[in-house]
C-alpha positions as CSV (number, residue, x, y, z in Angstrom):
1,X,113.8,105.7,159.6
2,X,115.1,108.1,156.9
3,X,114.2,105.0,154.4
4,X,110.9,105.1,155.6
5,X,110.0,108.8,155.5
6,X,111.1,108.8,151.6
7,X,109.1,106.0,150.9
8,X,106.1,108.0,152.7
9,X,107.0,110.9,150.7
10,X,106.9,109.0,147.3
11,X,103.6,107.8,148.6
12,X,102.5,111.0,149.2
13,X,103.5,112.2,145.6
14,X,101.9,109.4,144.0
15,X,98.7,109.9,145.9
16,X,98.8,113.6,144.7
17,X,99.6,112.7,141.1
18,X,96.4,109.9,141.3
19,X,94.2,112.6,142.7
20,X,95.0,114.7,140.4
21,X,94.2,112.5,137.2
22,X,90.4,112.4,137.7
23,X,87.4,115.2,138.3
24,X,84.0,114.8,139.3
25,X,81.3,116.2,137.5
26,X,78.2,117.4,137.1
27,X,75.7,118.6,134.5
28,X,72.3,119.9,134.2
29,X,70.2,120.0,131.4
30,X,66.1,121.3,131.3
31,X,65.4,117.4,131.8
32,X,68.3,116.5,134.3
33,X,69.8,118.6,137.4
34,X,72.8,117.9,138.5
35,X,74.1,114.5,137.2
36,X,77.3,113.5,138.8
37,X,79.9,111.5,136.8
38,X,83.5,111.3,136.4
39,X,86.3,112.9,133.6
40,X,89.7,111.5,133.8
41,X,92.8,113.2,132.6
42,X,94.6,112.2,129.4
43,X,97.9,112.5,127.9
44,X,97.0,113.7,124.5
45,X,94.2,114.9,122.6
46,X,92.7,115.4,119.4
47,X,91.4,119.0,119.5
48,X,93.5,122.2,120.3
49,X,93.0,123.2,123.6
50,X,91.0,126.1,124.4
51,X,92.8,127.0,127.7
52,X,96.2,126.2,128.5
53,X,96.7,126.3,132.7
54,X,100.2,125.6,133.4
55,X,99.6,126.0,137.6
56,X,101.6,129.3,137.5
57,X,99.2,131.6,137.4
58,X,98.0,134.5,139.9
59,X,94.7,135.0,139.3
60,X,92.3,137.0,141.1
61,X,90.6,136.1,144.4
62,X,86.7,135.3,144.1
63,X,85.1,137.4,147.4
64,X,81.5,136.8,147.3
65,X,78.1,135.5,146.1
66,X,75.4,137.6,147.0
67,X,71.2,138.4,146.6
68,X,68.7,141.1,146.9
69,X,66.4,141.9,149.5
70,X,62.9,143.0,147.8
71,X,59.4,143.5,148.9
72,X,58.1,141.6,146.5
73,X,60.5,138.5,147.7
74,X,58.9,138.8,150.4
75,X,55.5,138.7,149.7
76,X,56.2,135.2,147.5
77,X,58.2,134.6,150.5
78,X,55.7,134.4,152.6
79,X,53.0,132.4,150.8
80,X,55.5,129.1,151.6
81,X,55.4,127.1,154.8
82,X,57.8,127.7,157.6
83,X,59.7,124.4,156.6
84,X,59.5,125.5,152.9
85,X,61.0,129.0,154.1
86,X,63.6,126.8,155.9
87,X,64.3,125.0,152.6
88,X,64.9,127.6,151.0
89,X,66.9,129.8,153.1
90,X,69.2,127.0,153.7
91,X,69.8,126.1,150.0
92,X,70.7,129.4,149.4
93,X,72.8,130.8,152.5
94,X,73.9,128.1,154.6
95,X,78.0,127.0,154.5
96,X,76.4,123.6,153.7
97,X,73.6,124.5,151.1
98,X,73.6,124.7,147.4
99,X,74.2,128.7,146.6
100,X,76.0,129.5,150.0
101,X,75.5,133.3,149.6
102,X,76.9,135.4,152.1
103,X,76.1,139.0,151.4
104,X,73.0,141.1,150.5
105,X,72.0,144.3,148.7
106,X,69.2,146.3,149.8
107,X,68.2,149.7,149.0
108,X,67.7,153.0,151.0
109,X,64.0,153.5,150.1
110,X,61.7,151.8,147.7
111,X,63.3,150.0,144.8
112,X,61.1,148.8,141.7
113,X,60.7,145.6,143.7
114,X,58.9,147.3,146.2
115,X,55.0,147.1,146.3
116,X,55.0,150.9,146.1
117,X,56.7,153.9,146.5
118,X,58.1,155.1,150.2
119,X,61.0,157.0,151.8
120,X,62.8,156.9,155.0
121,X,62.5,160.9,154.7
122,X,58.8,161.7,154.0
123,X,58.9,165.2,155.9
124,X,59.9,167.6,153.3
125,X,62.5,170.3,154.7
126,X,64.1,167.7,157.7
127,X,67.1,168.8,157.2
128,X,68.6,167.5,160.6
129,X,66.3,164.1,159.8
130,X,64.2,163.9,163.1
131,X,61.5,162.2,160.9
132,X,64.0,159.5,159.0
133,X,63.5,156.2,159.8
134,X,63.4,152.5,158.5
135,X,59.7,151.4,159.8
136,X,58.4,150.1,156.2
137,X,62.1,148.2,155.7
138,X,60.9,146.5,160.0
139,X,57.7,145.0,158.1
140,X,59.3,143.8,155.1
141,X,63.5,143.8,154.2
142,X,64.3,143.6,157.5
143,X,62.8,140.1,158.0
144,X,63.8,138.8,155.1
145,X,67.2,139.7,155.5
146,X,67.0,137.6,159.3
147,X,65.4,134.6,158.1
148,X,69.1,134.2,156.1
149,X,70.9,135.3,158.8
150,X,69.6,132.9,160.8
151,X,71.9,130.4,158.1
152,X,74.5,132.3,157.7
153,X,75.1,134.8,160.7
154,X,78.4,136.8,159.1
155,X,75.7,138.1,156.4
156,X,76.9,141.4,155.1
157,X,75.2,144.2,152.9
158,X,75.4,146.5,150.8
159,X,73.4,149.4,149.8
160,X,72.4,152.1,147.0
161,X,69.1,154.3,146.7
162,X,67.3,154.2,143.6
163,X,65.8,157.3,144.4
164,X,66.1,160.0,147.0
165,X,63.5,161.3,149.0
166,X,61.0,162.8,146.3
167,X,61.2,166.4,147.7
168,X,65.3,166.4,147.5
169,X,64.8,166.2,143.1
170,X,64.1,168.8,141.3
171,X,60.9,167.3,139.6
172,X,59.4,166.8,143.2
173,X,58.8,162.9,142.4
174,X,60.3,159.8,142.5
175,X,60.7,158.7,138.2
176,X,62.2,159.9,136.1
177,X,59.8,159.8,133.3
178,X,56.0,159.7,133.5
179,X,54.4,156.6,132.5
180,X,50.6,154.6,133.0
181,X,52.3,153.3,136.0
182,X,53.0,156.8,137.5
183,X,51.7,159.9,138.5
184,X,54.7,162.4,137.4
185,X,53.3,165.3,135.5
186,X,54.3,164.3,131.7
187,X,54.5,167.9,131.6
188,X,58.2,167.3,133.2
189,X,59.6,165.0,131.0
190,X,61.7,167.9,129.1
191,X,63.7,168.3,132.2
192,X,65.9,165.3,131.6
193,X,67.2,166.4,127.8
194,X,66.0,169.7,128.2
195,X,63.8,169.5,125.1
196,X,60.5,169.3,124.1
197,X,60.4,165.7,125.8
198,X,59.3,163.8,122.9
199,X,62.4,161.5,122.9
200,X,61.9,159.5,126.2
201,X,61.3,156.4,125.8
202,X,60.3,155.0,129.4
203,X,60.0,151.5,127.4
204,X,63.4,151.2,126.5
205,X,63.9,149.9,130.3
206,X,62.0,146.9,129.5
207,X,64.8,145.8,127.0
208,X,66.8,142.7,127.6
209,X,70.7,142.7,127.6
210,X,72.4,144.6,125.4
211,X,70.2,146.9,123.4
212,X,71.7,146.8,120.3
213,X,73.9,149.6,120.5
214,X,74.7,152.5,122.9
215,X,73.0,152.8,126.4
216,X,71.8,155.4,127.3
217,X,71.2,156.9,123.8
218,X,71.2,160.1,125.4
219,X,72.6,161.3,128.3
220,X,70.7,163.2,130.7
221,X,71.6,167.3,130.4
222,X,71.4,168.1,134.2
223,X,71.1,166.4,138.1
224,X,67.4,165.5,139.0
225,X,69.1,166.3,142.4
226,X,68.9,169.5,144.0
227,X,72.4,170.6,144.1
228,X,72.0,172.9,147.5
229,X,74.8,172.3,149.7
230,X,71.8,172.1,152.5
231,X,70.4,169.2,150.3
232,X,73.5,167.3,149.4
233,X,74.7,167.5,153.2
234,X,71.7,166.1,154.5
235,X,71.3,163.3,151.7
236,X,75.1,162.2,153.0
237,X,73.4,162.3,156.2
238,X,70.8,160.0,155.3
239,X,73.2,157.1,154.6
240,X,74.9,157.2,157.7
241,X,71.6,157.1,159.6
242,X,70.1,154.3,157.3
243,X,73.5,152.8,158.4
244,X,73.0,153.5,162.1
245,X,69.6,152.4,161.9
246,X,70.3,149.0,160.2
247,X,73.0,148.3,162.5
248,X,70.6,148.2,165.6
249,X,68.6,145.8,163.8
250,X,71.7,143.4,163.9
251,X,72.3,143.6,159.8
252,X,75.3,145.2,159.2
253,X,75.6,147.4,155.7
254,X,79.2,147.1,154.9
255,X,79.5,148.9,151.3
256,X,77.2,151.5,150.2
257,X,77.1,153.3,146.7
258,X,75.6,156.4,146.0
259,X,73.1,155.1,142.9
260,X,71.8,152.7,141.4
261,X,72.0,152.8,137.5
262,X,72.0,156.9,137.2
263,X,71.7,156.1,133.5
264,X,68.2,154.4,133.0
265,X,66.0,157.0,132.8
266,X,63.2,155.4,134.5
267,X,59.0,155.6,135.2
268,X,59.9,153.4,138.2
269,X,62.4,154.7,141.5
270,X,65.4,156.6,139.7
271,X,67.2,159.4,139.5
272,X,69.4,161.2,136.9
273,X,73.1,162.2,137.6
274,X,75.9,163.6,135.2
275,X,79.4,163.0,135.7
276,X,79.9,166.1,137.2
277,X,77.1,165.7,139.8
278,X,78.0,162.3,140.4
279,X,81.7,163.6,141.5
280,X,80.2,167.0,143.7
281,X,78.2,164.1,146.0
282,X,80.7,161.8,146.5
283,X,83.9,163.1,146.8
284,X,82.8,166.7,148.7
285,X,79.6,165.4,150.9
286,X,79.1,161.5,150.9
287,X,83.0,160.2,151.5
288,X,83.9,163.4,154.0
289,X,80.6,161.7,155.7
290,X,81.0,158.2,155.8
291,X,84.7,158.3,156.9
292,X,84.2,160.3,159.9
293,X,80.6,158.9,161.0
294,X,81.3,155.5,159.7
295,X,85.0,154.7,158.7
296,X,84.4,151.0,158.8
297,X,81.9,151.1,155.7
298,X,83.6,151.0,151.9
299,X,82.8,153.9,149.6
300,X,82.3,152.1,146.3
301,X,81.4,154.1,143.0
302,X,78.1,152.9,140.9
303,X,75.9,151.2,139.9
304,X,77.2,151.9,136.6
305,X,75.3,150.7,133.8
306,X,76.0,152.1,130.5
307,X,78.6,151.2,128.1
308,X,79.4,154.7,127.1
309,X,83.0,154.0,128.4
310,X,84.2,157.6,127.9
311,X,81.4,158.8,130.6
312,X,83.0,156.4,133.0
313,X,86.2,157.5,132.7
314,X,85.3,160.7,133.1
315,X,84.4,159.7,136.7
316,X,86.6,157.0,137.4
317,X,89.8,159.2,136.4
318,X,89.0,161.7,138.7
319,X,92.1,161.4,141.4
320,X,90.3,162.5,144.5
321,X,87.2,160.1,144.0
322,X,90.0,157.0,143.4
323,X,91.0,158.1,147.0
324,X,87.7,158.4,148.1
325,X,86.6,154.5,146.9
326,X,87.3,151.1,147.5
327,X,85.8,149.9,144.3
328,X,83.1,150.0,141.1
329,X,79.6,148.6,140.9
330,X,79.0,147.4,137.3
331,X,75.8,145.9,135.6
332,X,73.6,145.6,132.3
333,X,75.7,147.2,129.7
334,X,78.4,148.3,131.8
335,X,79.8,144.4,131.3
336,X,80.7,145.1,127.9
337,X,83.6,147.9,129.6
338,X,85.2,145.6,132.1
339,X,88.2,144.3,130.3
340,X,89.1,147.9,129.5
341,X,88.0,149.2,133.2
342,X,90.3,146.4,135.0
343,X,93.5,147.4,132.5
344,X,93.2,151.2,132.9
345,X,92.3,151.1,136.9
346,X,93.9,148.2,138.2
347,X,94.4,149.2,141.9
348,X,90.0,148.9,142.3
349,X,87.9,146.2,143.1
350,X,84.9,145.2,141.1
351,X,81.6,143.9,141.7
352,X,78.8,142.8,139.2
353,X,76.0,144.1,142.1
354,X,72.9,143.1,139.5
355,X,72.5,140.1,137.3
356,X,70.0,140.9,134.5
357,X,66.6,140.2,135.2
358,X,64.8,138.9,132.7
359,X,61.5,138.8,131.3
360,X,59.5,136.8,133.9
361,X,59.4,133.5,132.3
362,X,62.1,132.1,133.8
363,X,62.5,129.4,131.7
364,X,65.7,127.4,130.6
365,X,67.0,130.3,127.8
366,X,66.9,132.5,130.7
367,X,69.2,130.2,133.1
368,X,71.9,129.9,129.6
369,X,71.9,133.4,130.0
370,X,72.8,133.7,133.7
371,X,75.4,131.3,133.0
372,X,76.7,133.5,130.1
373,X,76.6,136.0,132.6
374,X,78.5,134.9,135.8
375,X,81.1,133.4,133.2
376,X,81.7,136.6,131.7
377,X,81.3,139.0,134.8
378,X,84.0,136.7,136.8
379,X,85.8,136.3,133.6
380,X,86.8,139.6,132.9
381,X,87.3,140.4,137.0
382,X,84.7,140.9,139.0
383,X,85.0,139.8,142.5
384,X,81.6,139.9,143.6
385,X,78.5,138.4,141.9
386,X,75.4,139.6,143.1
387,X,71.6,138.1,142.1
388,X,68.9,140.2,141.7
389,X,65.5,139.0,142.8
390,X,65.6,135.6,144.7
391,X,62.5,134.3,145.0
392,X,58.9,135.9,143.4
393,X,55.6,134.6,142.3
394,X,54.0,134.0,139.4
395,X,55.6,136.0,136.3
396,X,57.2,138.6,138.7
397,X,55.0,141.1,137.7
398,X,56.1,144.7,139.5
399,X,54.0,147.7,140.6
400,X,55.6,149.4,137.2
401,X,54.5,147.2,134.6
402,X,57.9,144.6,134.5
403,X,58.0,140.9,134.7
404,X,61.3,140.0,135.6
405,X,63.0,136.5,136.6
406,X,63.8,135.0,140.3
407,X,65.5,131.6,141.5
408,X,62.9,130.3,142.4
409,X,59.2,130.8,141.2
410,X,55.8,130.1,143.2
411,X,52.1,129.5,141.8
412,X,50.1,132.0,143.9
413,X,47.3,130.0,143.3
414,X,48.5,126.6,144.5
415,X,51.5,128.1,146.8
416,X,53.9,125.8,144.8
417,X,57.2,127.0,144.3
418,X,59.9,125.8,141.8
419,X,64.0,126.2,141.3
420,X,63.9,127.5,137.7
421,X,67.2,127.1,135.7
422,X,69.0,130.3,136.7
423,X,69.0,129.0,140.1
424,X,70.5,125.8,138.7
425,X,73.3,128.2,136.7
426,X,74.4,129.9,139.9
427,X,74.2,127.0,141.6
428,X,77.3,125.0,139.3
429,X,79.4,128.1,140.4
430,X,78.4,129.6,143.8
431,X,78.2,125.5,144.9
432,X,81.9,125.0,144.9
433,X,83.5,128.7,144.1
434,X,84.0,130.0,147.4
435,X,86.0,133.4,149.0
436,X,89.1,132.9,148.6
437,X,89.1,131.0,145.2
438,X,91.2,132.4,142.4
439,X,89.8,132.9,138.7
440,X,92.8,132.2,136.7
441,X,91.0,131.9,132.9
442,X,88.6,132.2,130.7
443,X,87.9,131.3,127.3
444,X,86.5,135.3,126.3
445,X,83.4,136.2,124.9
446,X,84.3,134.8,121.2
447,X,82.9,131.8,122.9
448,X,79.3,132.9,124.4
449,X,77.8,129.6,123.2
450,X,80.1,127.2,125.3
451,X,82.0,129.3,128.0
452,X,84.5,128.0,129.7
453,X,85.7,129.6,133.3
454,X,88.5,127.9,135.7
455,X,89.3,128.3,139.3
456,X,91.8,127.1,141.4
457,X,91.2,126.5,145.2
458,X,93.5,124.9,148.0
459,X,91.2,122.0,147.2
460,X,92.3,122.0,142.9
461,X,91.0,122.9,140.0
462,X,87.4,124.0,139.4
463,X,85.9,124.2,136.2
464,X,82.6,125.7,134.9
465,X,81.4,125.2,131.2
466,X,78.1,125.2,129.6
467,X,77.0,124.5,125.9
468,X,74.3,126.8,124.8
469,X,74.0,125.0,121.4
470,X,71.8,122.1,120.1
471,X,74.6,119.8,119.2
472,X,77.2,118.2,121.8
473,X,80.5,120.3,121.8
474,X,83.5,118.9,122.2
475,X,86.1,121.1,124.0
476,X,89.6,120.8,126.0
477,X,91.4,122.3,128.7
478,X,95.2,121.8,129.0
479,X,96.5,121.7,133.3
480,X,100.2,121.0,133.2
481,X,101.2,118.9,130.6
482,X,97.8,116.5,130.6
483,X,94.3,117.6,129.1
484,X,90.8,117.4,130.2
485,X,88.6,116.7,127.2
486,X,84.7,116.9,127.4
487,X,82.0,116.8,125.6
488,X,79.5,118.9,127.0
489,X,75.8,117.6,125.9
490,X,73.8,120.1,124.4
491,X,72.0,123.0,126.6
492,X,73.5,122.1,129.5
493,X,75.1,123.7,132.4
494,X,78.0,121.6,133.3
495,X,80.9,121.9,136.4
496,X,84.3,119.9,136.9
497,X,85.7,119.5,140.3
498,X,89.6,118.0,141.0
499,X,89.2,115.3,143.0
C-alpha cells in the first residue's frame, strides 16, 4: 500500500512537471483572429529574458472586466436581430463567452453618449427631489443593462455624473464651454479661468492619449457647482435615490464616484471641481450620505484624469477622504501617475473605469492601442478594467461632434455589425484573466511596442504579449529555472495559456 501511494505520488509529480512544460497559444493579427498553437518550455535560451518569474511572487488580485451602458449603444443595439443581440450579449457577458464581463458603469444623467441632454432633476429648486426620477434611463440604460443580465445575473455597476442637474451649476447649463454643438452663452466662458475666456479650447477634448504634455493646461479657478449647503445636501441626496431607484429595477449600483473627469473642461456633459471642492462634497455631504442611507455601496474617489500628480495628491492625502473611500477611479492621462499613486497610497484599490476612446475608425492601430492600454493599466495595478462604449454604429459619431471607437461596429445602412480589433485586444485578456487571478509582472512601459503582462491563476500561468512593430520580435520569459521563448509575428495580439 505505502509502495503504491508513492508511486501515485511520483506520478502525480511527473504529470505536474509534463503539464507544466507546454502552453497553448493564441494570436491575432488584422488577417487572422485567434490562431491557436502550442509553445513548449526550454532549458536555455539565447536572449536575456525580459521577465524573470520564480513562482514566489504575491501579486495583486485581478477583480473585474467591465463596460458602459450608453444611449447611443443602444440605439446600434437595437438595429441587430434578436439572435444577433443574443450573440452578442453572450460573447461579451456570459461565464462561457469570449469577454465575460461582469460589471457596468452608467451615469446619473446624460453622458456624451447620450442622444441629448436630460436630468433625473429637471424641476429647478426640488430640494426634497419629489420630481427625481429615472424614466429616460427605463427607455434606454435600463434595457441595455438587462439584456446582459440576462447572461450574467450577478452584474454589478458603478456610477458617476458627468454633470449635475443644470440648475445646481453656477453657469445654469450643462458644459462647460460653449461650442457649435451647444447652446451655453459664450458669454460664460470666463467663468472657468476667470479671464477674458479666450483660452478655452473646447477642441482639446478631441485629442487622443496623451497630449503632449500637461493635462489640463490650466486648471479651473472655481466650482461650476453651487457650493450652498442646501445644494450640496440635496446633490448627496440624488445619488442615494438614483441608487434606490436602480435597485427596484433589479440592477444593483455597487460603487459610485462623485465625477467623471472634473478636469476636461468640456462643450459636452461636465462639470468643473477644484481640489478643495472636490474634498467639501465628498467627505462632509456625499460619504456622511451614502453610509447611513446606503452602507453597502463603496465610496470611490474620481474619475481622475489629469496627470498633474501634485493636484491628486492634494486630494488623495487628505486623511478624512482616505477614510471616507474604498478606492480611485483613474483614466486618460491619469495612467501616466499610477506607479507613483500605488507606492505612495498602498492601502486603496484602483480601477481604470474608461479605456480611451478613439477616433471612430476603429481600425487595427486602434485595437494595438487598447492592448497597450490594458497591459499598462493592469501592469502598474489596476484591479478593474472597464471599456467604454461597447457597441455603436457607423463612425460613432455623438450629439457633440466626437467619433469615438466601440467593440463592435454596425453599418446603419445594411444593419451589419463587425468585431473590430479592440474587441479582439480585450478579448486575449478578459478571455482567460478572471477575478481572482493575480498580476505578478510586467515588462514597464520602456516596452510599449511589445508588452509583455503575466498572471498566475489556480489553473498556471497566463501570459499576454503583443508586437506592435512591423518585424517579428523575438522575446523570453524565465518561470522557474526553464524559459518560454517566442516570437511574436508582427502586429499581432498574442496570449499564452499553462496547459
Amino acid at each position: 500500500m505505502r509502495k503504491y501511494i508513492i508511486l501515485l505520488g511520483v506520478s502525480v509529480l511527473y504529470a505536474c512537471s509534463l503539464r507544466a512544460q507546454t502552453y497553448t497559444s493564441y494570436t491575432t493579427t488584422e488577417n487572422e483572429t485567434w490562431k491557436v498553437g502550442k509553445e513548449t518550455l526550454k532549458n536555455k535560451t539565447t536572449i536575456s529574458p525580459i521577465l524573470e518569474i520564480t513562482g514566489n511572487e504575491d501579486g495583486m488580485d485581478f477583480r473585474a472586466w467591465g463596460t458602459t451602458f450608453n444611449e447611443l449603444d443602444w440605439d446600434a443595439f437595437n438595429l441587430l436581430t434578436r439572435e444577433e443581440q443574443d450573440e452578442v450579449m453572450y460573447n461579451l457577458f456570459s461565464p462561457e463567452g469570449d469577454l465575460r464581463f461582469t460589471h457596468g458603469r452608467v451615469s446619473m444623467n446624460a453622458n456624451d453618449y447620450a442622444r441629448s441632454w436630460y436630468s433625473c432633476s429637471e424641476v429647478s429648486g426640488d430640494f426634497e427631489l419629489r420630481y427625481f426620477n429615472i424614466e429616460r434611463d427605463k427607455r434606454n440604460i435600463i434595457p441595455l443593462a438587462r439584456a446582459a443580465q440576462k447572461y450574467c445575473p450577478n452584474l454589478q455597476l458603478f456610477m458617476s455624473p458627468w454633470s449635475p442637474p443644470a440648475w445646481m451649476k453656477i453657469n445654469q447649463d450643462y458644459p462647460v464651454l460653449s461650442s457649435q454643438h451647444n447652446q451655453l452663452d459664450p458669454r460664460k466662458n470666463y467663468l472657468l479661468y476667470m479671464d477674458d475666456g479666450k483660452g478655452n479650447n473646447p477642441d482639446e477634448m478631441k485629442l487622443l492619449g496623451d497630449r503632449n504634455g500637461v493635462f489640463p493646461r490650466r486648471l479651473a479657478s472655481q466650482d461650476y457647482f453651487i457650493k450652498d449647503p442646501r445644494y450640496l445636501q440635496c446633490y448627496a441626496d440624488m445619488f442615494c435615490k438614483f441608487i434606490d431607484l436602480y435597485a427596484e429595477q433589479g440592477l444593483p449600483i455597487t460603487k459610485v464616484m462623485y465625477q467623471n473627469e472634473a478636469y476636461s473642461y468640456t462643450p459636452y456633459p461636465g462639470c468643473a471641481w477644484t481640489a478643495e471642492g472636490t474634498l467639501l462634497f465628498n467627505n462632509e455631504y456625499l460619504a456622511p450620505t451614502l453610509s447611513k442611507k446606503h452602507p453597502e455601496v463603496e465610496l470611490w474617489i474620481g474619475t481622475f484624469n489629469t496627470n498633474r500628480l501634485d493636484y491628486v495628491e492634494k486630494i488623495l492625502d487628505d486623511s478624512t477622504l482616505q477614510k471616507n473611500i474604498k478606492g480611485v477611479g483613474t483614466q486618460w492621462e491619469c495612467r501616466n501617475n499610477l506607479p507613483q499613486m500605488r507606492k505612495r497610497y498602498p492601502n486603496l484599490r484602483f480601477m481604470q473605469s474608461e479605456s480611451e476612446c478613439g477616433n471612430g475608425r476603429m481600425d487595427w492601430k486602434a485595437g494595438e492601442h487598447t492592448f497597450f492600454l490594458i497591459s499598462d493599466n493592469l501592469g502598474h495595478g489596476c484591479e478593474e478594467y472597464y471599456n467604454w462604449n461597447f457597441i455603436l454604429q457607423d463612425n460613432g459619431m455623438s450629439p457633440w461632434g466626437w467619433s469615438q471607437n466601440a467593440l463592435i461596429q454596425v453599418d446603419s445602412k445594411t444593419r451589419k455589425m463587425r468585431y473590430t480589433a479592440e474587441y479582439f485586444a480585450y478579448k486575449h485578456f478578459c478571455h482567460f484573466v478572471a477575478s481572482g487571478t493575480k498580476i505578478i509582472g510586467y515588462n514597464g512601459r520602456e516596452h510599449s511596442k511589445t508588452p509583455v503582462v503575466v498572471f498566475r491563476s489556480d489553473k498556471g500561468y497566463i501570459i499576454t504579449a503583443g508586437n506592435f512593430t512591423d518585424e517579428i520580435q523575438s522575446t523570453c520569459i524565465k518561470i522557474g529555472k526553464k524559459f518560454l521563448s517566442l516570437n511574436l509575428q508582427p502586429h499581432s495580439f498574442n496570449t499564452f495559456v499553462e496547459k
